[in-house]
VMD Tcl script that builds the backbone (N, CA, C; Angstrom):
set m [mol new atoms 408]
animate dup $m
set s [atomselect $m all]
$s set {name element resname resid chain x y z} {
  {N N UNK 1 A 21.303 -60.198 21.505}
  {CA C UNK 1 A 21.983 -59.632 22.645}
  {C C UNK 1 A 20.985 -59.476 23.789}
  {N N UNK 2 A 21.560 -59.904 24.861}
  {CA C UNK 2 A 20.488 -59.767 26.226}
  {C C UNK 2 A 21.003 -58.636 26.770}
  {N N UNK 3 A 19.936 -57.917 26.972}
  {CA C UNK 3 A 20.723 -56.151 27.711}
  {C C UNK 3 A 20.108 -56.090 29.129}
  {N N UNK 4 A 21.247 -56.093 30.068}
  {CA C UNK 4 A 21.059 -56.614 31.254}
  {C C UNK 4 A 20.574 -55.114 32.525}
  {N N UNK 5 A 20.789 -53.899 31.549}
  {CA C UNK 5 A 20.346 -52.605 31.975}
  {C C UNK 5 A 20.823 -51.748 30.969}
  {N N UNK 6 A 19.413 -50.828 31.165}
  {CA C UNK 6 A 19.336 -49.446 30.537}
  {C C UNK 6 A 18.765 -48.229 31.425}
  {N N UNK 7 A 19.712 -46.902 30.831}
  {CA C UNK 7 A 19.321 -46.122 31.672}
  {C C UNK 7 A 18.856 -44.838 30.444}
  {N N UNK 8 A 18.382 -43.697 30.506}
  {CA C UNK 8 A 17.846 -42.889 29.807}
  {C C UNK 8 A 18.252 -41.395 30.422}
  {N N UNK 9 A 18.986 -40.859 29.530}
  {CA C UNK 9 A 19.248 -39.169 29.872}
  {C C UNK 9 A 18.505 -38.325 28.505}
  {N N UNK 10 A 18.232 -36.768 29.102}
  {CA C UNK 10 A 17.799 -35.814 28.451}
  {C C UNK 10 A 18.316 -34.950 28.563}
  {N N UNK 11 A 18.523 -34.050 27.524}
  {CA C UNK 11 A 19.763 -32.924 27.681}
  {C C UNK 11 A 18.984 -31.706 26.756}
  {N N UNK 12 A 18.597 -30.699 27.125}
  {CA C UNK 12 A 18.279 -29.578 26.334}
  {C C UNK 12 A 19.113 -28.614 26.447}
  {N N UNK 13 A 18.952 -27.449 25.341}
  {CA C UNK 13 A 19.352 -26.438 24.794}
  {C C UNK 13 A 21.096 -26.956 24.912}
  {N N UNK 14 A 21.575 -27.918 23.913}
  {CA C UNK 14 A 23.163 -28.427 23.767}
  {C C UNK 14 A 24.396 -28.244 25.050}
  {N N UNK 15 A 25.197 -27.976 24.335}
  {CA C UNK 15 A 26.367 -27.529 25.257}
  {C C UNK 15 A 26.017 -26.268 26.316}
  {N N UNK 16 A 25.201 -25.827 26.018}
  {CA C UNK 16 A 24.845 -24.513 27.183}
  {C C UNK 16 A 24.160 -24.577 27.493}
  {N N UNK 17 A 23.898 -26.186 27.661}
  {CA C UNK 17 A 22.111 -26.188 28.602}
  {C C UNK 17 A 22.023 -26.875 29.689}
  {N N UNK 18 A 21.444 -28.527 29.774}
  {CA C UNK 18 A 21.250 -28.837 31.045}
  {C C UNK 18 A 21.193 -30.181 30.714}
  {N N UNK 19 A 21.924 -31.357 31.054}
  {CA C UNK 19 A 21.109 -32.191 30.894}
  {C C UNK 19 A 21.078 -33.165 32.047}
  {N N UNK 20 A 20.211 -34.485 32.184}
  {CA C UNK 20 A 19.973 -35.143 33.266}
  {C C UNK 20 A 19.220 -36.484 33.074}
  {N N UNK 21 A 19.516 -37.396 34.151}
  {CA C UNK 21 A 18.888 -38.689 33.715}
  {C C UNK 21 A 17.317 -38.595 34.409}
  {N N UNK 22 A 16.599 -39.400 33.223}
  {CA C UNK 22 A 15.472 -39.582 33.571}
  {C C UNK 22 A 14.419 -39.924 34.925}
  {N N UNK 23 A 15.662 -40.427 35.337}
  {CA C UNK 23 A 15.569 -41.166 36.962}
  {C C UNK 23 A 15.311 -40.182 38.192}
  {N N UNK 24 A 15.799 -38.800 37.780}
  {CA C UNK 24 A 16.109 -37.856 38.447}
  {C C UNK 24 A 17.271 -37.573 39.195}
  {N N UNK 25 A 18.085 -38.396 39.370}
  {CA C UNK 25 A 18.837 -39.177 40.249}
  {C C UNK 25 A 20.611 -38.255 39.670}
  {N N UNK 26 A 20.728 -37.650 38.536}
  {CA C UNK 26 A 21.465 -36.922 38.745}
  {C C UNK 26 A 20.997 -35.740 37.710}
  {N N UNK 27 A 21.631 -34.786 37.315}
  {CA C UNK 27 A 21.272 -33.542 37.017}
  {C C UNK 27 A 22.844 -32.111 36.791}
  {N N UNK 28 A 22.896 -32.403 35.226}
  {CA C UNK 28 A 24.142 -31.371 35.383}
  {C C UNK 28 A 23.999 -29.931 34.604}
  {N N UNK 29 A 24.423 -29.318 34.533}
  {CA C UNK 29 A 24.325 -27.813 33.758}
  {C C UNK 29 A 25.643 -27.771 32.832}
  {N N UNK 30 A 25.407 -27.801 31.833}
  {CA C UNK 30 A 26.268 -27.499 30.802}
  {C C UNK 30 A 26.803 -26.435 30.487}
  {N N UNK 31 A 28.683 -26.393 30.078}
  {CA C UNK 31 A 29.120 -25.311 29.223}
  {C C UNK 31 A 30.172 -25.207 28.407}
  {N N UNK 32 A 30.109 -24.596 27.477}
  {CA C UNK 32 A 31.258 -25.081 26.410}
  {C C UNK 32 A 32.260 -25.016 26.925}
  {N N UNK 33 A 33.472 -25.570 26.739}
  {CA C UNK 33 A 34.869 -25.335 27.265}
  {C C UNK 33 A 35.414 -23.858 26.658}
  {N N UNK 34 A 35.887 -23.596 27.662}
  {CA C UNK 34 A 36.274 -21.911 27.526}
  {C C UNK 34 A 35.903 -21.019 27.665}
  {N N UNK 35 A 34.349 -21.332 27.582}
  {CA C UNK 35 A 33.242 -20.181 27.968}
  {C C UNK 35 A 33.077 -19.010 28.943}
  {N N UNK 36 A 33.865 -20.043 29.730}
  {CA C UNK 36 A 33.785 -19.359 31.110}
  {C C UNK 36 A 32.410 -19.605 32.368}
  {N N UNK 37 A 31.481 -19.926 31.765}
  {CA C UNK 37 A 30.438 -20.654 32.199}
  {C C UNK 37 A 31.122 -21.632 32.953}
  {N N UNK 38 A 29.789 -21.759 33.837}
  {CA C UNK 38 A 30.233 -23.197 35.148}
  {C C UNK 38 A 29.562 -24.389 34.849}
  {N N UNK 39 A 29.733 -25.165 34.401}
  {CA C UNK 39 A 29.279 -26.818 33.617}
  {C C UNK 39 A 30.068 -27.552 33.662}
  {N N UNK 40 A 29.359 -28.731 33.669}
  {CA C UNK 40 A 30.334 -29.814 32.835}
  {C C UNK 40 A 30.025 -29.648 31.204}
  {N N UNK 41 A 30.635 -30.558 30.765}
  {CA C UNK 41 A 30.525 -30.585 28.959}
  {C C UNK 41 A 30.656 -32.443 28.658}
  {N N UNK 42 A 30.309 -32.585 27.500}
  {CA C UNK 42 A 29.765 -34.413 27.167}
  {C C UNK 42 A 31.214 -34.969 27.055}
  {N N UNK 43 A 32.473 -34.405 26.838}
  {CA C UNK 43 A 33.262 -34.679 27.228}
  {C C UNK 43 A 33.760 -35.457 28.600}
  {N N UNK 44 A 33.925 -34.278 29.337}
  {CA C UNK 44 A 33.975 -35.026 31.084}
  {C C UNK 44 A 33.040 -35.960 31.258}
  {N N UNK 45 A 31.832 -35.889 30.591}
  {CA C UNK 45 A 30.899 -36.816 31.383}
  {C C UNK 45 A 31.123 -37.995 30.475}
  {N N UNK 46 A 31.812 -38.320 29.521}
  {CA C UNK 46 A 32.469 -39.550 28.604}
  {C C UNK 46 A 33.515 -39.810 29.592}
  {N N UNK 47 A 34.475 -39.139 29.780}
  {CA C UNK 47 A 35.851 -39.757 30.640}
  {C C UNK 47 A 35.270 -40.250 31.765}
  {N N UNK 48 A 34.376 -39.793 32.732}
  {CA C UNK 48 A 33.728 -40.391 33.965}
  {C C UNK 48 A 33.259 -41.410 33.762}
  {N N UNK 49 A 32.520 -41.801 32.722}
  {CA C UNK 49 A 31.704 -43.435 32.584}
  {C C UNK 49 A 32.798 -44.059 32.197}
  {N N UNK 50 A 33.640 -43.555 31.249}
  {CA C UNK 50 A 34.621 -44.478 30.716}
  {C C UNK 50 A 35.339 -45.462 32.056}
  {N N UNK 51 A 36.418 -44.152 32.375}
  {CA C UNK 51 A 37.108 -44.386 33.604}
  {C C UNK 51 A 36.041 -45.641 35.101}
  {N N UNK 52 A 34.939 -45.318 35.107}
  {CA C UNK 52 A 34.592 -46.049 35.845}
  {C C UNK 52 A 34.031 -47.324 35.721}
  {N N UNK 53 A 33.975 -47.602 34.065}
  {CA C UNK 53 A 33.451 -48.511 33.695}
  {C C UNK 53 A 34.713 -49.470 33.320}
  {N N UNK 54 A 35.835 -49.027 32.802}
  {CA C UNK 54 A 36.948 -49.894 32.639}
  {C C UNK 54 A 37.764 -50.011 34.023}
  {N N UNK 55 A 37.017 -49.357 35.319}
  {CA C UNK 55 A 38.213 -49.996 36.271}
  {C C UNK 55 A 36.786 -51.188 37.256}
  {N N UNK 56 A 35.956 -50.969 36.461}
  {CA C UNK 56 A 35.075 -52.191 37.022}
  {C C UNK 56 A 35.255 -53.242 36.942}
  {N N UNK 57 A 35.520 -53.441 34.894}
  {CA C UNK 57 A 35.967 -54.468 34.398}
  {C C UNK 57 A 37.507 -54.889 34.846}
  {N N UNK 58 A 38.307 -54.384 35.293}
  {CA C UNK 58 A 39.804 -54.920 35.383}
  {C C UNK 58 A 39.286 -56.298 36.597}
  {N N UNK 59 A 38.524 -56.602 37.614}
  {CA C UNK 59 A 39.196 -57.661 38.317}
  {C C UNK 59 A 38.445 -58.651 37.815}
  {N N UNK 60 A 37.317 -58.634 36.377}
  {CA C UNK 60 A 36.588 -59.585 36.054}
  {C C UNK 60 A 38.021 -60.159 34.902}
  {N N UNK 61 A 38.655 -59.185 34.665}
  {CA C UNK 61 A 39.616 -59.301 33.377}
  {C C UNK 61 A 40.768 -60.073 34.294}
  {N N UNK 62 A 41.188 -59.638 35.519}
  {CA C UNK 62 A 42.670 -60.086 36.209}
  {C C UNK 62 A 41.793 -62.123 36.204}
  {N N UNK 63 A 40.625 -61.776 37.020}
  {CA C UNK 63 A 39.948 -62.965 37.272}
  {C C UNK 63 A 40.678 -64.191 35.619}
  {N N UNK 64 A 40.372 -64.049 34.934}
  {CA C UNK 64 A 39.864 -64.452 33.681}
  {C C UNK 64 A 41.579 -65.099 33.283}
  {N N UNK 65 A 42.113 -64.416 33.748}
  {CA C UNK 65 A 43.675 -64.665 33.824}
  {C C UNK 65 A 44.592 -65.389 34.962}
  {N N UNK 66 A 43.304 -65.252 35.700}
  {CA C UNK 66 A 44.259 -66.045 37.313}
  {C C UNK 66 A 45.040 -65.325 37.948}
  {N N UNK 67 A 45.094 -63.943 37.659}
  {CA C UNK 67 A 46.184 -63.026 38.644}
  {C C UNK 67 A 45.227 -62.106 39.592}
  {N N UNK 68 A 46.128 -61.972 40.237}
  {CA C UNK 68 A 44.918 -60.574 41.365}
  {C C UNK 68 A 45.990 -59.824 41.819}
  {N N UNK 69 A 45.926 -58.544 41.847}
  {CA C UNK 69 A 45.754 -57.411 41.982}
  {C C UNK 69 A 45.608 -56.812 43.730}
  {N N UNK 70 A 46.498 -55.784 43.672}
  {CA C UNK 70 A 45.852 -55.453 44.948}
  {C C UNK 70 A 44.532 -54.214 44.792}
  {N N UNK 71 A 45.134 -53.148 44.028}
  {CA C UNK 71 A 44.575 -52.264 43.447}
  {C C UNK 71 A 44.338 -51.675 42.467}
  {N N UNK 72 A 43.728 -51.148 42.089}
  {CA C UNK 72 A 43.920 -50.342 40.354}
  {C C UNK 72 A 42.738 -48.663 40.671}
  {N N UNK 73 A 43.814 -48.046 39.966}
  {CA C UNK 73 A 43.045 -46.623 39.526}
  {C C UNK 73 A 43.297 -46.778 37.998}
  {N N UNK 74 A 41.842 -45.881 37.283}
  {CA C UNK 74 A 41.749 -45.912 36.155}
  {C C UNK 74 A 41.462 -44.112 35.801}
  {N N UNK 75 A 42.465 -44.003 35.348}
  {CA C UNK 75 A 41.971 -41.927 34.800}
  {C C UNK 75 A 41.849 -42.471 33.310}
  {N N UNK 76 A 40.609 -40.807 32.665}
  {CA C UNK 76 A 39.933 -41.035 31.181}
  {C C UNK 76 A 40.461 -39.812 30.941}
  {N N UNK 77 A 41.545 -39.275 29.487}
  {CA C UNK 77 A 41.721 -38.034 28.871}
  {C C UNK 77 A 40.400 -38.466 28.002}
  {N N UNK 78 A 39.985 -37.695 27.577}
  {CA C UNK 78 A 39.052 -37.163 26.710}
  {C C UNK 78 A 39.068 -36.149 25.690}
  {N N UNK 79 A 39.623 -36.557 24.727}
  {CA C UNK 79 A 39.416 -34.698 23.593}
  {C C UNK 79 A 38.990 -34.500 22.419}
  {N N UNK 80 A 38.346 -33.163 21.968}
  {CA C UNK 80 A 37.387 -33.227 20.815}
  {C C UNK 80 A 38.859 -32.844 19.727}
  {N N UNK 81 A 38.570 -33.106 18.705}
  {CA C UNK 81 A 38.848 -32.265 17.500}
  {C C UNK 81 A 38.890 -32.628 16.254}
  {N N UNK 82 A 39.263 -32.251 15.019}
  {CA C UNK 82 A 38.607 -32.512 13.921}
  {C C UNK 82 A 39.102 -33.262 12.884}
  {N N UNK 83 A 38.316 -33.797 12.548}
  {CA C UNK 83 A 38.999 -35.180 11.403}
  {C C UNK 83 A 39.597 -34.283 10.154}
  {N N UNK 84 A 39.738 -34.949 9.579}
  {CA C UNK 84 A 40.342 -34.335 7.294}
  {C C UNK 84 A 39.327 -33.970 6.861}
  {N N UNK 85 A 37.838 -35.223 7.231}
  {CA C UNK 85 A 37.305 -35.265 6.423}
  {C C UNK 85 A 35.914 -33.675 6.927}
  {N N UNK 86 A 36.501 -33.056 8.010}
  {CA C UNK 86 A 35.710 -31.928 8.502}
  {C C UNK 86 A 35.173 -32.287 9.685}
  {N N UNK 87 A 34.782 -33.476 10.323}
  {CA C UNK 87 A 33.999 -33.771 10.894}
  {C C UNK 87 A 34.378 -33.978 12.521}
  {N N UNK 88 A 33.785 -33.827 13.433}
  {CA C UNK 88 A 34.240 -33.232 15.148}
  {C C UNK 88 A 34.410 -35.521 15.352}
  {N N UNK 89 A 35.585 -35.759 16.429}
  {CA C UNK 89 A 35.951 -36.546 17.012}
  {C C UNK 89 A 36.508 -36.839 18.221}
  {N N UNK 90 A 36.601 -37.863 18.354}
  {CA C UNK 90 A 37.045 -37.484 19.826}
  {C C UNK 90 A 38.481 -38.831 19.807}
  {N N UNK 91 A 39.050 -38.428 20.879}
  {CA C UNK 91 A 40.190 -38.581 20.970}
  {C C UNK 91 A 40.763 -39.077 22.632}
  {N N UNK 92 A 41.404 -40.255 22.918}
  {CA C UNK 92 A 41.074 -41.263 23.922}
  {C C UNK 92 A 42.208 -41.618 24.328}
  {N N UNK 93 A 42.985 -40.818 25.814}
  {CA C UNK 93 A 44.057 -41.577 26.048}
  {C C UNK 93 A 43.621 -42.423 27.631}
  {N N UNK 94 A 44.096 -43.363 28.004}
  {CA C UNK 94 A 43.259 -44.375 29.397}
  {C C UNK 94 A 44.429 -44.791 30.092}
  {N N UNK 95 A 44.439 -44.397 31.309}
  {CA C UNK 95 A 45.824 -44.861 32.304}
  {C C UNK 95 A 45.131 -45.402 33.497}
  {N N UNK 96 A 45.945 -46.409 33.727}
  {CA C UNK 96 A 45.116 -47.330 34.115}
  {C C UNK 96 A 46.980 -47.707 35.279}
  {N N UNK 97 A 46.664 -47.918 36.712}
  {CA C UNK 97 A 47.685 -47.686 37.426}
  {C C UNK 97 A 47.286 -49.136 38.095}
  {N N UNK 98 A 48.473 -50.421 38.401}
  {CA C UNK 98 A 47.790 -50.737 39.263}
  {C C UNK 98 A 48.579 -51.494 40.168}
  {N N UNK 99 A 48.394 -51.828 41.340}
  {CA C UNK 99 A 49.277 -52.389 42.122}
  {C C UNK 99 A 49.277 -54.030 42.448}
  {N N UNK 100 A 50.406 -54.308 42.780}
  {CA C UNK 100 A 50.180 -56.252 43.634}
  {C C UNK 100 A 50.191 -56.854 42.436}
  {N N UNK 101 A 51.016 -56.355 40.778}
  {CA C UNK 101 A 51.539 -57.289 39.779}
  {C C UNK 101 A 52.357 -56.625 38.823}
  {N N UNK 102 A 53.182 -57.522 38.285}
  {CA C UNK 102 A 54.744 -57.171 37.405}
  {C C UNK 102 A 53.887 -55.818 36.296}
  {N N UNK 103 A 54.643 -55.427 35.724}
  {CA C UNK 103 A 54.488 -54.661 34.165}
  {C C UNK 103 A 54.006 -55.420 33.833}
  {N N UNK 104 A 54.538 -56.684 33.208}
  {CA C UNK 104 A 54.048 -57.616 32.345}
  {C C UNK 104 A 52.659 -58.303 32.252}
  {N N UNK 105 A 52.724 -58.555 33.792}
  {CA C UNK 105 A 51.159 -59.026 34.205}
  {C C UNK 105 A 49.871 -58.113 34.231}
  {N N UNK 106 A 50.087 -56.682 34.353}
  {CA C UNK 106 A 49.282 -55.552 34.624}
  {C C UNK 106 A 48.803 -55.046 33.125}
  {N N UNK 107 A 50.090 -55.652 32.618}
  {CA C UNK 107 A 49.356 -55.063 30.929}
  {C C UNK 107 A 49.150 -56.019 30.168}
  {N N UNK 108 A 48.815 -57.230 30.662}
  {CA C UNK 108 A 48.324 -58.346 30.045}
  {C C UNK 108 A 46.523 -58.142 30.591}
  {N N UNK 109 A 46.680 -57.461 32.208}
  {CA C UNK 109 A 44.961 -57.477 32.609}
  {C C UNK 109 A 44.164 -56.527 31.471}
  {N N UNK 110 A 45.155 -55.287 31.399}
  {CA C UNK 110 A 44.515 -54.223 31.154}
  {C C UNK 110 A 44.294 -54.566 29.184}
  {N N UNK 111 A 45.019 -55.428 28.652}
  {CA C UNK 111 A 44.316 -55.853 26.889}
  {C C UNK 111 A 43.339 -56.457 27.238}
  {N N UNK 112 A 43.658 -57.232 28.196}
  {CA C UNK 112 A 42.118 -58.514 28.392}
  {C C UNK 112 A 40.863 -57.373 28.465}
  {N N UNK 113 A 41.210 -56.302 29.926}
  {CA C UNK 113 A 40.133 -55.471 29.884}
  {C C UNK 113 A 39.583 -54.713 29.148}
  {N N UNK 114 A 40.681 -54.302 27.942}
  {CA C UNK 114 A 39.867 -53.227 27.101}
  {C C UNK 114 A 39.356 -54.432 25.926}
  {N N UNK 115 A 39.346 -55.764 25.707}
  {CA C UNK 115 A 38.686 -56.270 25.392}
  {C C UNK 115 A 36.998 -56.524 25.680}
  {N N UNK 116 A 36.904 -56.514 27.128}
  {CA C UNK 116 A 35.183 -56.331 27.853}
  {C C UNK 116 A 34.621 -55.340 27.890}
  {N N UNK 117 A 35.646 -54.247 28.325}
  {CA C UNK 117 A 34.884 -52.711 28.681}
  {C C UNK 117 A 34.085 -52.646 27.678}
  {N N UNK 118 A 32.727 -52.502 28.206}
  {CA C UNK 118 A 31.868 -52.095 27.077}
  {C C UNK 118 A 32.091 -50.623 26.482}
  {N N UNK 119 A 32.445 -49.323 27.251}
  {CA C UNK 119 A 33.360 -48.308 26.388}
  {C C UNK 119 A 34.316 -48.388 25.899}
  {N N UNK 120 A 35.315 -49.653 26.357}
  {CA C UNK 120 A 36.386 -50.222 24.791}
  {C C UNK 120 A 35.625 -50.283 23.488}
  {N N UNK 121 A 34.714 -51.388 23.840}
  {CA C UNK 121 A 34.014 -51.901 22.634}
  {C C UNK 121 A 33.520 -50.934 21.820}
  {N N UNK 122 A 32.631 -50.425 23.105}
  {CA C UNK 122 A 32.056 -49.028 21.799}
  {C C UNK 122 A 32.817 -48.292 21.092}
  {N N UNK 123 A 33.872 -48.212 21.392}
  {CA C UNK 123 A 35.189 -46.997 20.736}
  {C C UNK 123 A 35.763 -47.412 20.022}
  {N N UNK 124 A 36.381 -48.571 19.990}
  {CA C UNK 124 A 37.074 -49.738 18.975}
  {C C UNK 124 A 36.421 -49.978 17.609}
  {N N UNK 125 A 37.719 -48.923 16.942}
  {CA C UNK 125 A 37.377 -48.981 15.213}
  {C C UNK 125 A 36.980 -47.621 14.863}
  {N N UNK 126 A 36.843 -46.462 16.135}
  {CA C UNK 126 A 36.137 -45.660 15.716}
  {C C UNK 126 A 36.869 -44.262 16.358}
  {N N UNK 127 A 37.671 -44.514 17.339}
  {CA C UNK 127 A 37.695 -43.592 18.102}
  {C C UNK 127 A 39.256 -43.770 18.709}
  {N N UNK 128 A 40.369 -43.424 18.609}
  {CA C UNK 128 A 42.033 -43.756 18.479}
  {C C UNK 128 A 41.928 -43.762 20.206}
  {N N UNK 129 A 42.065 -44.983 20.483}
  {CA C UNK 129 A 42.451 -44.839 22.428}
  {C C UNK 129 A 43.629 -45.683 22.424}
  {N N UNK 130 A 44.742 -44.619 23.256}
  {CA C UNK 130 A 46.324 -45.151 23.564}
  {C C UNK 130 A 46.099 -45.681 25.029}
  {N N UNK 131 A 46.693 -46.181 25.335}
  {CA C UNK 131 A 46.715 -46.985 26.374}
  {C C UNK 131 A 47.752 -46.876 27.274}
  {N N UNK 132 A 47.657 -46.412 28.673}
  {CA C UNK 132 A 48.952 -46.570 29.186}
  {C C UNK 132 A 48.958 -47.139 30.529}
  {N N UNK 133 A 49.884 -47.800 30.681}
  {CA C UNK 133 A 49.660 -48.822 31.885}
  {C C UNK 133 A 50.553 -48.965 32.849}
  {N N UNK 134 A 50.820 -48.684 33.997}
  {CA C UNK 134 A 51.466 -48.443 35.295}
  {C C UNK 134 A 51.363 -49.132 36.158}
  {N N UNK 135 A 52.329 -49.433 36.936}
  {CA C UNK 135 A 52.476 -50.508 38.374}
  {C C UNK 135 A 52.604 -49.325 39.615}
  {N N UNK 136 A 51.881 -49.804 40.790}
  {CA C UNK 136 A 52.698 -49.231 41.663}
  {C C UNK 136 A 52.899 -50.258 42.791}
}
mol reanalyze $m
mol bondsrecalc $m
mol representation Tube
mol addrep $m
């Protein structure tokens, strides 16, 4: 595999701490959900890469198909909770809106795309993501 970029984050003291990329370049404060504390949590910051990484991939995916698009928004649910077997998971719904093609055609981009998204890939097999797909 040729890895065409890498980036590096550090995160201390967990969910109630801090974490940030190496780069300096961003920097967040953590807090558990509910806490009441003011943070983000690894949650949100999963739906944000997700979401921005699968509406990157949609016009390499429309491309690949010969259709285009006028627009597309991509929102990431994100949620923790717990398997049978005890163990914490997460849980993946992806709406993906987009304009300038049929139903048919829009959810033909969006399989192609969760085929590339490299956060498809990573999640696929491991992690239940529903899919929902909208015209406007």
């Amino acid at each position: 595999m040729k890895i065409f970029y890498k980036t590096r984050a550090t995160a201390t003291g967990g969910r109630s701490g801090r974490t940030e990329l190496d780069d300096g370049t961003l920097a967040l404060d953590l807090a558990v959900p509910g806490s009441g504390q003011i943070g983000a949590n690894p949650e949100q910051l999963f739906a944000l890469g997700y979401a921005a990484c699968f509406d990157n991939a949609l016009p390499f995916a429309a491309k690949q198909l010969e259709l285009q698009y006028t627009s597309s928004k991509t929102s990431v649910e994100v949620g923790m909770g717990m398997s049978s077997s005890g163990g914490y998971v997460l849980d993946i719904d992806l709406y993906v809106e987009i304009s300038g093609l049929s139903q048919e055609d829009a959810e033909k981009v969006v399989v192609a795309t969760h085929q590339i998204c490299p956060y498809s890939n990573a999640t696929r097999g491991n992690i239940d993501v529903r899919i929902h797909t909208t015209t406007v």
